[in-house]
N, C-alpha and C positions, 0 to 999 in steps of 0.2 A: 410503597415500593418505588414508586416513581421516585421522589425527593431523594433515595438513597440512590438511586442508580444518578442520578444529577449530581449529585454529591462527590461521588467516586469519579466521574470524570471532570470534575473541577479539581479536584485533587491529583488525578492523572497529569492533567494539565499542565497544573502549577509544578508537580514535581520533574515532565520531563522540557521544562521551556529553555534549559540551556541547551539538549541535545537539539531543538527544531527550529531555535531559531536563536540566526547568526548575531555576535555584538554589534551594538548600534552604534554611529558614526555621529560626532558630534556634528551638528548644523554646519559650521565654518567647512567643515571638510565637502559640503555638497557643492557640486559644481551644477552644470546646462543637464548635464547627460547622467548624471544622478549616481549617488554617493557610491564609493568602491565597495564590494562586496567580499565579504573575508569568508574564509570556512570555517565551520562548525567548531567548536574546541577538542583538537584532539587528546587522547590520553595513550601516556606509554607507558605508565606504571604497573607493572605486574603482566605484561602482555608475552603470550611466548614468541617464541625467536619465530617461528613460521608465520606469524599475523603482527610480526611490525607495521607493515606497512598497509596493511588495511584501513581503507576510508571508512569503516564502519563501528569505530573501536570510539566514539566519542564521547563527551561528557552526558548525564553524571552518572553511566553505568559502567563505561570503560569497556573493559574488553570481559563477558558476562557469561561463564561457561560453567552453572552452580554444580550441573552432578558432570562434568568432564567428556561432552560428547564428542568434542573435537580434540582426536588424542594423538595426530597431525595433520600436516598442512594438507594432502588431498582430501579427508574428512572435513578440515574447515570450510574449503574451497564449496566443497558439494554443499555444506549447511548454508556457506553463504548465497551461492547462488540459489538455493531455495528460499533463503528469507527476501532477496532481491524480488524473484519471480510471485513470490507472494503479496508481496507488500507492492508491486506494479496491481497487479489482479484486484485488492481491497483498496488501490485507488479510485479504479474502474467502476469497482462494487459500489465505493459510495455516490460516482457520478449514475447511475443506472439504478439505484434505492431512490434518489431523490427527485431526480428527472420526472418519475411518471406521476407523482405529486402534484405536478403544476405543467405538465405537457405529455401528450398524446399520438402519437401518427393516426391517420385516416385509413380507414379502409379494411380490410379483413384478413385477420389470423388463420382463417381456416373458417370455409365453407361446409366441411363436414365433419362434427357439427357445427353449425353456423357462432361464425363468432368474431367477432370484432375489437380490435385493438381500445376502443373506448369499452369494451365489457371488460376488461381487464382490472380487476384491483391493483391497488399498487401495493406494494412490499408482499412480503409473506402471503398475504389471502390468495394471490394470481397461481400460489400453487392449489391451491383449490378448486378453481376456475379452467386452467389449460388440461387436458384430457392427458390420459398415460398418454398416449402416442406422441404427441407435442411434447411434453415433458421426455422421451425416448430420445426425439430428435435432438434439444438440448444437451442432454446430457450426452449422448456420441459426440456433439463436434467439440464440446467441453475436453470431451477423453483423446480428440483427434488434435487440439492445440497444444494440449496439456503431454501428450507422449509424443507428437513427429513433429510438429512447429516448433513449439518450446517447450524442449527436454532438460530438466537437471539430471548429468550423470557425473561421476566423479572422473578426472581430467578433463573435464572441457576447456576451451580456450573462446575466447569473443570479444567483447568491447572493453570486460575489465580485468585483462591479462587473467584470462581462466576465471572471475568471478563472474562473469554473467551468462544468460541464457538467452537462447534464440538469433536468429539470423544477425552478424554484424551490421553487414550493409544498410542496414534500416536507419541505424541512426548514426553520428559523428559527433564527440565531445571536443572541446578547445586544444590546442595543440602545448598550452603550457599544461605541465605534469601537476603543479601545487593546484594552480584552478580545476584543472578537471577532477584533483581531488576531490577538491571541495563541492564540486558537483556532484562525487559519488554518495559523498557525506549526508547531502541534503537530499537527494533522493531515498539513500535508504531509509533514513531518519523518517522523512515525511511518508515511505510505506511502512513502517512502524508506527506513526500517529494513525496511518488508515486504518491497519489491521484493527489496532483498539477502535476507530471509530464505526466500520462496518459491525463490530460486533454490539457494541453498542445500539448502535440502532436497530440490530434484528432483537434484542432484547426489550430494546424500549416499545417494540412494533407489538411483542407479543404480551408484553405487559398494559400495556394502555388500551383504549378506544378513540386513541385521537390520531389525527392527520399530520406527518413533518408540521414541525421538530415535537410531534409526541407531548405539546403541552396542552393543558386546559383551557389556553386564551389563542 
């Protein structure tokens, strides 16, 4: 089981490497301050008229809508800003699956019953471990960021002319238009490799007996 699940994400891989990562710049082109950075390849073939201009329509899937969920542009807008909010969240999830593999905080989760941040498994087991009530707490401030912090509804407006979620102010993109595309490019893109890889790993965690990265050595 293991070797197939390895298998399928080397295949993953290789088939989405145009989408995640940008053309390379021949050597001669690198200067002190290091080689220009292009965006992602976009695609406009077959795209409807509402999601031209979307940073997330890249190669080699295009613009990917098999049974028609987005059937216009405030429907697109709402799916994309949940695939943004999501694909932010399974970046998280991978830095927070792998962290507690090889680092710890000190000190105590909860005194009653007594419990300690080193008693903690890591990945999936720690739900074993933390008590309903702990697990209660989680999951309310889950449901508190997830509905009043950041909300996907359909008409919102924010950082990416209506495609994104949660407070603007937080953060500022480059003031040219092609660049900050390409930054939107590469952020969706790369929470799209998360999503596949978070799940992967809760896969590989429950199929194995082994510590990250889930191999034998």
């Amino acid at each position: 089981m293991q070797s197939v699940v390895c298998a399928a994400l080397l295949i993953v891989a290789a088939s989405a490497h145009e989408a995640f990562v940008p053309p390379t710049t021949p050597l001669r082109g690198l200067t002190r301050t290091g080689a220009p950075r292009t965006a992602p390849q976009m695609v406009t073939d077959d795209v409807p008229a509402f999601a031209k201009d979307d940073a997330g329509i890249t190669a080699p899937l295009g613009y990917w809508d098999p049974i028609g969920l987005a059937k216009d542009e405030e429907t697109f807008q709402f799916y994309r800003r949940a695939e943004i909010k999501h694909g932010r969240v399974a970046m998280l999830a991978i830095i927070g699956y792998v962290v507690p593999y090889y680092f710890k905080f000190d000190g105590w989760l909860a005194t009653s019953p007594e419990l300690k941040f080193a008693d903690i498994p890591p990945g999936i087991d720690a739900m074993q471990v933390i008590s309903g009530a702990g697990l209660a707490q989680l999951f309310f401030f889950i449901a508190f960021l997830d509905n009043i912090v950041f909300p996907v509804a359909k008409g919102g407006s924010g950082l990416y002319s209506g495609l994104d979620v949660g407070p603007g102010f937080w953060w500022k993109g480059p003031e040219d238009p092609e660049q900050f595309k390409g930054y939107q490019a590469r952020e969706i893109n790369n929470g799209r490799l998360a999503m596949i890889g978070i799940m992967a790993a809760m896969v590989q965690d429950l199929v194995t007996d082994k510590p990250f990265p889930f191999t034998s050595k």
